[in-house]
Each structure stands twice: as C-alpha cells, then as structure tokens.
TITILUM-869504 format. One record per residue: x negated, y negated, z negated of N, C-alpha, C, O in turn; residue in one letter; residue number from 1. Coordinates in steps of 0.2 Angstrom, whole numbers, plus 2048, in hexadecimal, padded with zeros to 3 digits. Example, Ala and Ser with C-alpha at 12.3 -4.5 7.8 and 13.67 -1.06 7.14 Angstrom:
// residues 2
<<7BE,81C,7D9>,<7C2,816,7D9>,<7BE,810,7D9>,<7B9,811,7D6>,A,1>
<<7C0,80B,7DD>,<7BC,805,7DC>,<7C0,800,7D9>,<7BD,7FA,7D8>,S,2>
//
This chain:
// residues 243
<<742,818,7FD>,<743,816,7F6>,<749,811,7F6>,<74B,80E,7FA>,X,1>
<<74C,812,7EF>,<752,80E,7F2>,<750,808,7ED>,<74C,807,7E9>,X,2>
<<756,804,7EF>,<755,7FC,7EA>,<75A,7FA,7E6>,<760,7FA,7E7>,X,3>
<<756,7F7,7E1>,<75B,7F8,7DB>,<75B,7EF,7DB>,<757,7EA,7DD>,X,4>
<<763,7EE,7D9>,<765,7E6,7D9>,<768,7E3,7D2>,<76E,7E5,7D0>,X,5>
<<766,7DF,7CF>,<76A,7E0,7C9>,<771,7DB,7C9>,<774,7DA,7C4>,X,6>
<<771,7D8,7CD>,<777,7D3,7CF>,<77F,7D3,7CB>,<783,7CF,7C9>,X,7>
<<780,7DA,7CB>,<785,7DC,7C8>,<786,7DE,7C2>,<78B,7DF,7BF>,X,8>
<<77E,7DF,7C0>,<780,7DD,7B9>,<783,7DE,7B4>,<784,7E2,7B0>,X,9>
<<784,7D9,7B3>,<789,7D5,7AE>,<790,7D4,7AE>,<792,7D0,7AA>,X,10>
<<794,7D8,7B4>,<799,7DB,7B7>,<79B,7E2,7B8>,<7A1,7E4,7BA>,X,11>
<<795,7E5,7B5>,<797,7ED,7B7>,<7A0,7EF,7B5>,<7A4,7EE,7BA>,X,12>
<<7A2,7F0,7B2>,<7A9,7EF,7B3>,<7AE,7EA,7B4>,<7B3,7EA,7B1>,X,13>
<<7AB,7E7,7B8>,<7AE,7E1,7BE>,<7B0,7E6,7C5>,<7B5,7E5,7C7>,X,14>
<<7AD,7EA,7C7>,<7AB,7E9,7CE>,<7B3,7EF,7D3>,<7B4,7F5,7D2>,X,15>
<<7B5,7EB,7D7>,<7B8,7F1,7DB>,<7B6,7F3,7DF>,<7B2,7F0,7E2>,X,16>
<<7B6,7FB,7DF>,<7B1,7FD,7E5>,<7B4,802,7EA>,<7B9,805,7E9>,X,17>
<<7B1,801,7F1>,<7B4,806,7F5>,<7AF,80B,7F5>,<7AA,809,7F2>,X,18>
<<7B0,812,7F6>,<7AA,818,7F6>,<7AD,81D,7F9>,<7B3,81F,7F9>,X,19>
<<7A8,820,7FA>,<7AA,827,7FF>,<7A3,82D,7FD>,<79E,82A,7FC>,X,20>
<<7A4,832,7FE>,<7A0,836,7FD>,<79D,83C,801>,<79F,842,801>,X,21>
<<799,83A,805>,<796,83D,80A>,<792,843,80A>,<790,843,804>,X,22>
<<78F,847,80C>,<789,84D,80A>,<787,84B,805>,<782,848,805>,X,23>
<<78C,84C,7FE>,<78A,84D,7F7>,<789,848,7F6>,<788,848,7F0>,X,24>
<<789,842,7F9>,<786,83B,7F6>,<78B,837,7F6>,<78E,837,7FC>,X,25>
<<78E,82F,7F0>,<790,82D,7F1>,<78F,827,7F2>,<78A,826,7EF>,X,26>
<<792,822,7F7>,<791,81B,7FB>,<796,816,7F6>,<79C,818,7F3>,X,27>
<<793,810,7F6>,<799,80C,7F4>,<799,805,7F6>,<794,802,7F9>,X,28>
<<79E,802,7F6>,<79E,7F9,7F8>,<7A2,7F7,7F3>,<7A6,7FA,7EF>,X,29>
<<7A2,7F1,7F3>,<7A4,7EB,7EC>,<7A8,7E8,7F1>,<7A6,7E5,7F6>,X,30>
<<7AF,7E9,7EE>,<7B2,7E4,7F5>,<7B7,7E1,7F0>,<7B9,7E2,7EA>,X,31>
<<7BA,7DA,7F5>,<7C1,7D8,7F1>,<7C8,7DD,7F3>,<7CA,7E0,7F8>,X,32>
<<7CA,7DE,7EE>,<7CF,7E3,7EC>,<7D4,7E0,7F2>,<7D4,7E2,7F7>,X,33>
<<7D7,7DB,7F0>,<7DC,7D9,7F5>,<7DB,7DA,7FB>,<7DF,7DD,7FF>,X,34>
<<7D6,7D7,7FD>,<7D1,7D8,803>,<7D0,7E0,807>,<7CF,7E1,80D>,X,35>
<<7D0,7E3,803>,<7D0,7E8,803>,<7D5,7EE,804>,<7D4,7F3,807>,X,36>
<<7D8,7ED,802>,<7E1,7F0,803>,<7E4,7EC,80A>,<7E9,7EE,80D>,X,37>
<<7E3,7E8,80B>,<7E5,7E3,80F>,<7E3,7E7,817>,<7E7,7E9,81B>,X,38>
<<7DB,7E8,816>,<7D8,7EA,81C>,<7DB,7F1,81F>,<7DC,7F3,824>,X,39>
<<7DC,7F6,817>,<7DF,7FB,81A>,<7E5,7FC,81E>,<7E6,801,822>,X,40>
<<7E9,7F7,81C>,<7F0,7F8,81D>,<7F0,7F5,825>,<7F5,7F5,829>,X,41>
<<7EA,7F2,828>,<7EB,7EE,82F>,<7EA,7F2,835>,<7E6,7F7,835>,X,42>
<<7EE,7EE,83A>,<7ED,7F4,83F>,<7E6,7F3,844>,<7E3,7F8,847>,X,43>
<<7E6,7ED,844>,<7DF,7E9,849>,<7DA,7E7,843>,<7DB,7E2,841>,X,44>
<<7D5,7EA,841>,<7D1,7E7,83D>,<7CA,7E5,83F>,<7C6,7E9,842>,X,45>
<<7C8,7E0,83E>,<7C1,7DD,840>,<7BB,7DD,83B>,<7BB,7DE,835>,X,46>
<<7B6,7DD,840>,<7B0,7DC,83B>,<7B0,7D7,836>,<7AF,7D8,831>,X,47>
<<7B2,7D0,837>,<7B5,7CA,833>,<7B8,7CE,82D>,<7B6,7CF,827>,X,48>
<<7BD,7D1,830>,<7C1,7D4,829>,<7BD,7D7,824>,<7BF,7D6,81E>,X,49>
<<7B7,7D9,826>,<7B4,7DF,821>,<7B1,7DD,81E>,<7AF,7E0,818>,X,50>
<<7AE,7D6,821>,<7A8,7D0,820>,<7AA,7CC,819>,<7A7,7CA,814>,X,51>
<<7B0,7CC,819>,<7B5,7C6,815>,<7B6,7CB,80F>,<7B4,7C9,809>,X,52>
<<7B9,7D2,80F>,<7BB,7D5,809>,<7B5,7D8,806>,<7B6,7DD,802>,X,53>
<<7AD,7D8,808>,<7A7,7DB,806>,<7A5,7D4,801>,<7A5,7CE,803>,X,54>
<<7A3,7D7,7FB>,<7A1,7D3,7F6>,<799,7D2,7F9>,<796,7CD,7F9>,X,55>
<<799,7D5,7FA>,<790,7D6,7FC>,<78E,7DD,804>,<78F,7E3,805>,X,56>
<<78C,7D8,809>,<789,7DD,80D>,<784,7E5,80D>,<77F,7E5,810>,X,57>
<<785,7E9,809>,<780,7EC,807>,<787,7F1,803>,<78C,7F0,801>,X,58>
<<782,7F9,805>,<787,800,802>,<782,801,7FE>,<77C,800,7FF>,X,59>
<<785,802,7F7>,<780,806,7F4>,<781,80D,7F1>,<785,811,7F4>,X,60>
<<77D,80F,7ED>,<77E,815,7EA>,<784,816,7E4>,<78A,819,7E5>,X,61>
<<780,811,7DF>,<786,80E,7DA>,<782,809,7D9>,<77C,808,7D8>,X,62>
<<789,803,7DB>,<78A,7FB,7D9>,<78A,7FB,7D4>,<786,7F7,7D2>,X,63>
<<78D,7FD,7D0>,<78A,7FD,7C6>,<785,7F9,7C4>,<784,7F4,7C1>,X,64>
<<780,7FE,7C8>,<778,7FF,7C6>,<774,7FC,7CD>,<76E,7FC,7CD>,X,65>
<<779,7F9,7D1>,<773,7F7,7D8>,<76F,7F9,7DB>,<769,7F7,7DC>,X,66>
<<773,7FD,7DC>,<76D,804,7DE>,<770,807,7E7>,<773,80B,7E9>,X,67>
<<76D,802,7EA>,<76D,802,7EE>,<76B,807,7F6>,<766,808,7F9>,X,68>
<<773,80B,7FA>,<76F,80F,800>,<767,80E,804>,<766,809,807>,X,69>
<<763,815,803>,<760,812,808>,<762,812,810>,<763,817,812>,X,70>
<<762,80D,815>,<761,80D,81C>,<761,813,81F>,<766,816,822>,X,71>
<<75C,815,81D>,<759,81C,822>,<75E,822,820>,<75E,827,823>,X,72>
<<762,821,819>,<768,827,816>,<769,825,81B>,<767,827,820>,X,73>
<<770,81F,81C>,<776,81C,81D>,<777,81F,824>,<77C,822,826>,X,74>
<<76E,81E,828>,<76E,81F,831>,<76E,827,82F>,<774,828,830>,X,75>
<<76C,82A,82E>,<76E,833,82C>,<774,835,82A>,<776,83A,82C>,X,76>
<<778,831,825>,<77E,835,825>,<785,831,82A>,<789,834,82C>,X,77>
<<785,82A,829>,<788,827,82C>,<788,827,835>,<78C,828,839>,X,78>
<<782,827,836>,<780,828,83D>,<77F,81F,83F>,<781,81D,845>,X,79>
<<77C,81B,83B>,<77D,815,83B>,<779,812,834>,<77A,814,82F>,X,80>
<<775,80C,836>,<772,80A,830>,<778,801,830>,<778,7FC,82C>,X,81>
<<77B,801,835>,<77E,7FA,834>,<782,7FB,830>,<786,800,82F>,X,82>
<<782,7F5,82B>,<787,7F5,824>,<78E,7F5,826>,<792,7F8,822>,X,83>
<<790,7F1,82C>,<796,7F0,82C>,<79B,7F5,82F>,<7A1,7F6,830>,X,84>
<<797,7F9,832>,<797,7FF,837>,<799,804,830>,<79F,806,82F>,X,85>
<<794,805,82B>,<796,80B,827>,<79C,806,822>,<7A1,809,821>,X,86>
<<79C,803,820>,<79F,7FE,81B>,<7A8,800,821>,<7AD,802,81E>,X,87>
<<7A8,800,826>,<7AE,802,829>,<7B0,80A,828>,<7B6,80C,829>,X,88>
<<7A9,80E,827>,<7AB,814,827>,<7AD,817,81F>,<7B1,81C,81E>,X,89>
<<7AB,815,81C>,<7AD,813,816>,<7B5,811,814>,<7B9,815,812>,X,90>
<<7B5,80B,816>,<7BD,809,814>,<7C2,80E,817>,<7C7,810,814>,X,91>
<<7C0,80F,81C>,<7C4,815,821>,<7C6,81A,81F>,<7CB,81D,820>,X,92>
<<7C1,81D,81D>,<7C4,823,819>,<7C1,825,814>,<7C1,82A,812>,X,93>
<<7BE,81E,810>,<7BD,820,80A>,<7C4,81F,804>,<7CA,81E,805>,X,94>
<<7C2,81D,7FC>,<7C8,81A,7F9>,<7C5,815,7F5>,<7BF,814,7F4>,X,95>
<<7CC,810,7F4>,<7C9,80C,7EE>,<7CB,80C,7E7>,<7D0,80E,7E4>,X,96>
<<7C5,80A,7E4>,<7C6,80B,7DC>,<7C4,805,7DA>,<7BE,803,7DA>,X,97>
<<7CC,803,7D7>,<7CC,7FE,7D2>,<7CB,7FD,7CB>,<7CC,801,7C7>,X,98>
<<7C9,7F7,7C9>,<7C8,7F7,7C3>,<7CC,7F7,7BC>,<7D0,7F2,7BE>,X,99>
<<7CD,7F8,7B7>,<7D5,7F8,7B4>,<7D8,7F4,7B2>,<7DD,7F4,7AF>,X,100>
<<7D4,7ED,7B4>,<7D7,7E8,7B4>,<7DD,7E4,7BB>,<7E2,7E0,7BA>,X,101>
<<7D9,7E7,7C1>,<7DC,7E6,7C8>,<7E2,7E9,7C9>,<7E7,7E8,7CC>,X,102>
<<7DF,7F3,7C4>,<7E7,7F7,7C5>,<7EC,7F3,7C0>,<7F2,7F5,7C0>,X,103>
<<7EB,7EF,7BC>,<7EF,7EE,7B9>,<7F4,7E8,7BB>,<7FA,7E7,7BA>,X,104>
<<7EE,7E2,7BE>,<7F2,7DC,7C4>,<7F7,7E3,7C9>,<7FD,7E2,7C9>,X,105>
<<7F6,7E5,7CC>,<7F9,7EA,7D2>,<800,7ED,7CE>,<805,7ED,7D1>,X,106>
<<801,7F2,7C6>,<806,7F2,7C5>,<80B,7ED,7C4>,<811,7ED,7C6>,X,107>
<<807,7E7,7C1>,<80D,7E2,7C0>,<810,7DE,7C5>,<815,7DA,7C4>,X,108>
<<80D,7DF,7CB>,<80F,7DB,7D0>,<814,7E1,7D4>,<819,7E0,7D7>,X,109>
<<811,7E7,7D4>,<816,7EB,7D3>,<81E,7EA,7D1>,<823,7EA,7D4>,X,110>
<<81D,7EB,7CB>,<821,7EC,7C6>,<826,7E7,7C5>,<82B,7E7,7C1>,X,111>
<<825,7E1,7C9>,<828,7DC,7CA>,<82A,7DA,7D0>,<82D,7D5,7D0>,X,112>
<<82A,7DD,7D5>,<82D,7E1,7DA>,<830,7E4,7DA>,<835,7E3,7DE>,X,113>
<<831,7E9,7D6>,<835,7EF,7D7>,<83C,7EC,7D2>,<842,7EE,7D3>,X,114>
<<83A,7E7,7CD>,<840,7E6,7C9>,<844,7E1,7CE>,<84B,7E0,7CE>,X,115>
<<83F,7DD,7D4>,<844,7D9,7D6>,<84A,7DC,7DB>,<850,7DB,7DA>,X,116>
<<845,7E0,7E0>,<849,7E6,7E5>,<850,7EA,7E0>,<855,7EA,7E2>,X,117>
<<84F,7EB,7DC>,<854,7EF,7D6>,<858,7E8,7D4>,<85E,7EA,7D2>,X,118>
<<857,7E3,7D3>,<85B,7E0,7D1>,<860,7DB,7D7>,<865,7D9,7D5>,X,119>
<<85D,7D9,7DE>,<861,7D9,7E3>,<864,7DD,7E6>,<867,7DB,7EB>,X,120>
<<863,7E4,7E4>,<866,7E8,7EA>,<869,7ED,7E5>,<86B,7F1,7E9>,X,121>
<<86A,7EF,7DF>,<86F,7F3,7DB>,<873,7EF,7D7>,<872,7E9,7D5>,X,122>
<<878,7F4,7D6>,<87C,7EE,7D2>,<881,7F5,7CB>,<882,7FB,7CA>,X,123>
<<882,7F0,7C9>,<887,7F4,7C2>,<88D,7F8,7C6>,<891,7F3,7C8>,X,124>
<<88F,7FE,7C8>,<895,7FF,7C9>,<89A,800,7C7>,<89F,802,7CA>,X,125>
<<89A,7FD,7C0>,<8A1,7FB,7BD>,<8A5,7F4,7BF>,<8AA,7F2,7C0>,X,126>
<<89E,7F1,7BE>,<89F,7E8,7C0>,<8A0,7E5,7C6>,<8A4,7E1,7C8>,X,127>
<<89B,7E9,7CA>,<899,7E6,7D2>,<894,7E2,7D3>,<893,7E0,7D9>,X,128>
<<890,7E1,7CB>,<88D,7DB,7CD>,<885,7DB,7C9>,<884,7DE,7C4>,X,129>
<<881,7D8,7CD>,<879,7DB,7CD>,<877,7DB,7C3>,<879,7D7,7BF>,X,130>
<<873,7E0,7C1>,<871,7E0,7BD>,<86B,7DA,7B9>,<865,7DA,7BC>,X,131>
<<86C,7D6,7B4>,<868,7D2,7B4>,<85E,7D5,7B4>,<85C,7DB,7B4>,X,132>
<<85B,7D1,7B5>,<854,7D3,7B6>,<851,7D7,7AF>,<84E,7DC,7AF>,X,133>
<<854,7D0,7A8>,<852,7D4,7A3>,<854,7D9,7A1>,<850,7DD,79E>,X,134>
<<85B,7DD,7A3>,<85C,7E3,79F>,<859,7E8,7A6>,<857,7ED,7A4>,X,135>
<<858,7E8,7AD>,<853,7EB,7B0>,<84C,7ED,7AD>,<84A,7F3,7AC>,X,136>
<<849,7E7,7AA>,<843,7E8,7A8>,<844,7EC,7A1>,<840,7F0,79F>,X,137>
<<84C,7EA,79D>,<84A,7EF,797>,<84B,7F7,796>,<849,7FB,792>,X,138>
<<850,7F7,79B>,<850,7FF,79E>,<84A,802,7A1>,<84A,808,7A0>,X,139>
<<845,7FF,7A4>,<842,802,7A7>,<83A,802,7A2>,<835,805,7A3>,X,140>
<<83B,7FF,79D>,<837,800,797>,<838,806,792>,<834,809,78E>,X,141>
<<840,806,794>,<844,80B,78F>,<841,811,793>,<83D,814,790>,X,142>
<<843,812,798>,<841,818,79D>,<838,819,79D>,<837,81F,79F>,X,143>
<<835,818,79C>,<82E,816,799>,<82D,819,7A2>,<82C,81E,7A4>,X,144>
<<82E,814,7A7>,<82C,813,7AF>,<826,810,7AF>,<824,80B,7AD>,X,145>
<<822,817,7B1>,<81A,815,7B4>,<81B,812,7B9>,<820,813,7BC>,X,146>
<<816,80D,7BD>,<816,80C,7C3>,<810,80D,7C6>,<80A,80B,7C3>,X,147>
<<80F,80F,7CC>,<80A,811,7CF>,<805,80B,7D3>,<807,809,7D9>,X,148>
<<800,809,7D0>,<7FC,805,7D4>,<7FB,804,7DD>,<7FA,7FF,7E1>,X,149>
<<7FB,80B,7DE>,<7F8,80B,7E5>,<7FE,80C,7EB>,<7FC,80D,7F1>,X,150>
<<805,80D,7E9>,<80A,80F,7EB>,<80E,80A,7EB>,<80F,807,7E5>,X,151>
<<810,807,7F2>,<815,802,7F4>,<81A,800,7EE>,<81E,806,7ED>,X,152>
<<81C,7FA,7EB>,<822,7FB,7EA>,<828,7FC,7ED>,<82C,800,7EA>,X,153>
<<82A,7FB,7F1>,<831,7FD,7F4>,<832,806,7F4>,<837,809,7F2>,X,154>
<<82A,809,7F6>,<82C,812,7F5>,<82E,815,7ED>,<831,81A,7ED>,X,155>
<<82C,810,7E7>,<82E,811,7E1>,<834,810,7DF>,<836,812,7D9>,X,156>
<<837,80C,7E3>,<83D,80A,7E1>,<842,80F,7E1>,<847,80E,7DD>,X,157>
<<843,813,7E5>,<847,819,7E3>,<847,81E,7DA>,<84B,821,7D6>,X,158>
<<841,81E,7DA>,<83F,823,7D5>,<841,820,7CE>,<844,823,7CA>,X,159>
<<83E,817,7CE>,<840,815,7C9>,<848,814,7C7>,<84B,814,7C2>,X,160>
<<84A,813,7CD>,<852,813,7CC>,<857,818,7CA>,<85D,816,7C8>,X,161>
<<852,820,7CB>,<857,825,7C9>,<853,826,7C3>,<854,82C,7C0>,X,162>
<<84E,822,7BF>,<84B,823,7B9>,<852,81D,7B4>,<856,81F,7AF>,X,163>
<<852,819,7B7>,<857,815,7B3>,<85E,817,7B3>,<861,814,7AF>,X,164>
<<861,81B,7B5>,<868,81C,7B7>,<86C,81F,7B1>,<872,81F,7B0>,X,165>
<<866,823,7AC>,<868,826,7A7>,<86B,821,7A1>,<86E,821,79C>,X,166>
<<867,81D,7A3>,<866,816,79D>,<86C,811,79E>,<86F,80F,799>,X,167>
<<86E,80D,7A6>,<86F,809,7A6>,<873,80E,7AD>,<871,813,7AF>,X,168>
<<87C,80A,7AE>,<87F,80B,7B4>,<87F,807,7BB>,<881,801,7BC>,X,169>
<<87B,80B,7BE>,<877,809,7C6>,<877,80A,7CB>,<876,811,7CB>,X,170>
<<878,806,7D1>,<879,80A,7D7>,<877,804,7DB>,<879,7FE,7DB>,X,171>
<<873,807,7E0>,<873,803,7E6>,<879,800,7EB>,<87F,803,7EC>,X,172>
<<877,7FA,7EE>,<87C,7F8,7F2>,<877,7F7,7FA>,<872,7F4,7FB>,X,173>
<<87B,7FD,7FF>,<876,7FF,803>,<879,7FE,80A>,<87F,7FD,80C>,X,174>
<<873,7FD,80D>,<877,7F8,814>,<872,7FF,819>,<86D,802,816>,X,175>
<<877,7FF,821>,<875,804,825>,<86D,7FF,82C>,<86C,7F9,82D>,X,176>
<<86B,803,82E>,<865,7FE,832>,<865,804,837>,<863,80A,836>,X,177>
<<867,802,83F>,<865,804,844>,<85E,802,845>,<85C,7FC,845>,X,178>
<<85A,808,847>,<855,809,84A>,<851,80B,84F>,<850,811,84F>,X,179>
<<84D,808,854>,<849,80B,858>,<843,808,857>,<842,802,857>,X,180>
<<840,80E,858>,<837,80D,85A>,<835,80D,861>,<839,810,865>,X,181>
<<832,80B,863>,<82E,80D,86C>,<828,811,86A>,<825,811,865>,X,182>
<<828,813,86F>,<823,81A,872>,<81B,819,86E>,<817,81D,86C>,X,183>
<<81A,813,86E>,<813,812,86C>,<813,814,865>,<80E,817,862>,X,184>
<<81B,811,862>,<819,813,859>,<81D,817,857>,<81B,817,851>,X,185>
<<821,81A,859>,<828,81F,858>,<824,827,854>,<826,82A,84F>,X,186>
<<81D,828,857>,<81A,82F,853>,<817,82D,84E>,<819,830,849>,X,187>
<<813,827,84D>,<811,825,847>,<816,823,842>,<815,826,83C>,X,188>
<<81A,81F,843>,<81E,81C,83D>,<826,81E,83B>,<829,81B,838>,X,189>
<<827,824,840>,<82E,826,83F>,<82F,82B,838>,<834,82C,834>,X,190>
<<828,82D,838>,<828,830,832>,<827,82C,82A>,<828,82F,825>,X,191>
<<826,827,82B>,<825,820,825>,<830,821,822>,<831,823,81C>,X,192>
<<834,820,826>,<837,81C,826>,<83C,81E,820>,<83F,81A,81D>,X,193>
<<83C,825,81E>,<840,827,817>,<83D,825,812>,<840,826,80D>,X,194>
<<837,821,811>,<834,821,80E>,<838,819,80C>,<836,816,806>,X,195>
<<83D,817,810>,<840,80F,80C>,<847,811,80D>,<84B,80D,80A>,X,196>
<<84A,817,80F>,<850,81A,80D>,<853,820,811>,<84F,824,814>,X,197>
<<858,822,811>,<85A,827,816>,<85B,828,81B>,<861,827,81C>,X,198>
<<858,82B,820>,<85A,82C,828>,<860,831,829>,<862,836,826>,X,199>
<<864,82E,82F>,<868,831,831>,<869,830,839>,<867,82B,83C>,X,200>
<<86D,835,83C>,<86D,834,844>,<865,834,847>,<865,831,84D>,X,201>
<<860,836,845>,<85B,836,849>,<859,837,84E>,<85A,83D,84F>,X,202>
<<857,835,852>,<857,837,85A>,<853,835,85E>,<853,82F,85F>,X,203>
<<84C,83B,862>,<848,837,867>,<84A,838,86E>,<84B,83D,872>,X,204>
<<84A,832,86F>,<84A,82F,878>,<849,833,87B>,<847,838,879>,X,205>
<<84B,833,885>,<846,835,888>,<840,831,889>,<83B,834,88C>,X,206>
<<83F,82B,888>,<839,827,88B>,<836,826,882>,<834,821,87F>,X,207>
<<836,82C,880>,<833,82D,879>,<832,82A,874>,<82F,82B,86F>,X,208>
<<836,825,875>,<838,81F,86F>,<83D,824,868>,<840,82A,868>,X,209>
<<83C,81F,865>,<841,825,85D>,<847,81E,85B>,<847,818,85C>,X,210>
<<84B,823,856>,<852,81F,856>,<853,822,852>,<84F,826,850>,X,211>
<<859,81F,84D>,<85B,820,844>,<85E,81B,842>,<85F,815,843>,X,212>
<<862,81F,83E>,<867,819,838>,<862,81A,832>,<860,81F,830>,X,213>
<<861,815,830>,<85F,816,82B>,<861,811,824>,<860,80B,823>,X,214>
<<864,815,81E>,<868,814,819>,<862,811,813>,<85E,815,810>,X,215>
<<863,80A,811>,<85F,806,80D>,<862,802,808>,<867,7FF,80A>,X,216>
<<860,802,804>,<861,7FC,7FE>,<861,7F4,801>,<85C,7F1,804>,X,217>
<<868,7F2,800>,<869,7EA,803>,<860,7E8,803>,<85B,7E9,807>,X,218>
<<863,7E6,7FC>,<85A,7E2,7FB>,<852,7E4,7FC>,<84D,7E1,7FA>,X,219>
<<854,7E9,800>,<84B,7EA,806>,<84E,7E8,80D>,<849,7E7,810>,X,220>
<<851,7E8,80F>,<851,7E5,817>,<84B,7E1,819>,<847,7E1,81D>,X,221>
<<84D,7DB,814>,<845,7D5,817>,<83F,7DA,819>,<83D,7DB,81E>,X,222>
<<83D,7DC,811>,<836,7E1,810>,<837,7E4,817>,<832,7E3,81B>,X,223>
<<83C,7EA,818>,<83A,7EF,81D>,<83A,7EB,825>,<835,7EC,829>,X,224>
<<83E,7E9,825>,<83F,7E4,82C>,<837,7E1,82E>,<834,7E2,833>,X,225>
<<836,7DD,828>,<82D,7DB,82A>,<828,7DF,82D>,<825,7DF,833>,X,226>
<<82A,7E3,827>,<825,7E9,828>,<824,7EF,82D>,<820,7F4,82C>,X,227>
<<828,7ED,832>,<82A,7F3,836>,<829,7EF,83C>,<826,7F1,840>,X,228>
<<82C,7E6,83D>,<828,7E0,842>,<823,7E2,841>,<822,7E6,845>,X,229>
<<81F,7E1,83B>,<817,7E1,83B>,<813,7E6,840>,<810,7E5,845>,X,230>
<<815,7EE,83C>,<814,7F3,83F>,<814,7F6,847>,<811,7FA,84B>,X,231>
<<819,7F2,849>,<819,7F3,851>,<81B,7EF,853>,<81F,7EF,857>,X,232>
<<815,7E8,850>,<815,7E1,854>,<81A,7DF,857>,<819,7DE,85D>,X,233>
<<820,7DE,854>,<827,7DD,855>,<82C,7DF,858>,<831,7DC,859>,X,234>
<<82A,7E7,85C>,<82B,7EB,85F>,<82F,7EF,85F>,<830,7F3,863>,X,235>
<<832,7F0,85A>,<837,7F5,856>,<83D,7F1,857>,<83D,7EB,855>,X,236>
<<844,7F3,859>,<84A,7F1,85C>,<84C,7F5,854>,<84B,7FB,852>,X,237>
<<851,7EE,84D>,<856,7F0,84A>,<85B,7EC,84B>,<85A,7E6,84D>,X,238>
<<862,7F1,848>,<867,7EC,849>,<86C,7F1,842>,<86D,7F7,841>,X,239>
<<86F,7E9,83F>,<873,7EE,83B>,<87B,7F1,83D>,<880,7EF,841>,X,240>
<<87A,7F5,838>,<881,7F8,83B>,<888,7FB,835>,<888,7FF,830>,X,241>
<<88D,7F7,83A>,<893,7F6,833>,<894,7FD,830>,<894,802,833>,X,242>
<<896,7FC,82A>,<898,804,828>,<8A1,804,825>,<8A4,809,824>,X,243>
//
C-alpha cells in the first residue's frame, strides 16, 4: 500500500524534483536545485552529498501529492529498498526538473555571464576597445537571445555572439592555450575541449596522454584553467603560447 504525506502541500509548485522512469513507473526526490546540479558535475560523490541536497529522505511516486514509493517496488525495480542507494541511482541517470521560477534564477545568472565573458573578451573592431555592458545587453535584447537554463554559460557564448554581430560590430580578442591531458583523463575530456574554442595541432602521445592548441576568447582563461584544474585534479599541464 503506498503512503500518502501531505507535507508539500501547500508548495506543490514549489518543488524541484529529480525522476526517472523505470518499468513504466515514475520515481521522484525533492532536492535542492543547486545541490543538485552541484552533485552531478562532481567527480567523487558521497553519501553526505545526497544526504545534504535531499529535501526529504524518501522516493516517491509524485511529491506533489505525497504519494510515496512502496519499499518492496524500490527493492524490485531498483534492486535495493535503501533510499540513498536508489536516491543515487536516480540522480545518476535520471533528470532534473525545475521549477519556473528556479529556471528562471538559472537564465539570469546565465545571462549575466555570458554578457560579462562578451564584454571582457570582445571588443568593437573599429575602436579596439571593449563594448560597454549596456549596449551588449541592448543588442542582445534586440536579437531576442534565448538563454538555455541547463547549458553552461561559456558553451553559449559562441552562439550568442554570431547572434549579435548583425546588430552591433564584434569580435573576440583570442589568446592561443597549450594543452595536455595525462592518460587517466585525455579519453574522457579531450572531447569537452571545442566546446570552449578551437582545436588545433592535436596530438596523442605514446604514453597516451593528449595535446592541443587551443584557440579561446581572452576572457575565459580563468573559467576554463579552473575548470580543467578541477577536472583532473590539477593534472592537466597549460601553457600559453605567443602568436
């Protein structure tokens, strides 16, 4: 029998939820949104983690309505009645669905990003010199620029930029970034790296490490440097290179 909770109530469209859909049936968890995009993106994730972005221990049917999984499903389909056990199997390969008001925090912080990256690292090429942030943002209102919630800003920033170019005269000021990866992370993340500008000289090692120029907008260095530390636990040798 399953168990109905009414806790949420009076939030039904409050709730973020994670879910996945199993033998016809959907699971859900109420998590913290940030909490929860957080965990995806990590490479070491803990029980603590899951514990921290679960609003509530417990899967249900639909959190709407607190209608709670039975146990004895969870251990049948999941292979497992532990919550945090399927609560990982869950976030792992299920998706999150936000609320319209969270995708809406997630565009403008977005969106406010991508104007800065566009405004540190393009510039007018008649003047030489960076476009103010206001007429970025009026251009890209003029250009009626969606921004995608769930999609890194720095990957947008291409798209939005040949959306403005018809509006406003723009061009990036682009610095070159020697690259290698080592052998542990070279298969997984060598395929990431167009995704922050363009490769050139690519080349795998004999000790299977990978190598690349890669051509970026001045104002992502910090971004992708971190982010590529992060990724391979600071493992990743760049260096820049004069052009």
């Amino acid at each position: 029998m399953n168990h109905k909770e009414g806790v949420y109530d009076k939030e039904r469209i409050h709730l973020n939820l994670a879910r996945i859909r199993k033998s016809g049936k959907v699971f859900e968890l109420v998590v913290d949104p940030d909490l929860a995009i957080a965990y995806k993106s990590k490479l070491n994730k803990t029980d603590d983690d899951l514990r921290n972005l679960l609003k509530a221990e417990k899967v249900f049917y639909d959190a709407k309505k607190g209608d709670i999984a039975a146990e004895a499903e969870l251990k049948k389909i999941f292979g497992t009645d532990d919550i945090i056990a399927v609560a990982k199997l869950i976030l792992d390969s299920g998706e999150i669905q936000f609320t319209s008001e969270h995708r809406e925090k997630l565009r403008e912080e977005k969106r406010k990003k991508i104007v800065n990256i566009i405004h540190r690292s393009a510039v007018d090429p008649k003047t030489g010199f960076p476009h103010p942030i206001t007429r970025i943002e009026s251009a890209m209102n003029e250009a009626k620029v969606k921004i995608d919630e769930y999609k890194k800003a720095e990957d947008q920033v291409q798209d939005v930029l040949n959306m403005l170019k018809p509006i406003i005269p723009i061009k990036f000021d682009e610095k070159v970034l020697s690259i290698k990866l080592p052998l542990q992370y070279a298969a997984k993340l060598h395929s990431t790296l167009p995704a922050y500008g363009k490769i050139e000289n690519e080349n795998w090692l004999s000790d299977g490490s990978y190598m690349c120029k890669l051509i970026i907008p001045a104002g992502m260095i910090s971004e992708i440097m971190d982010e590529l530390n992060k990724r391979t636990h600071g493992s990743v040798l760049i260096e820049f290179v004069k052009t």
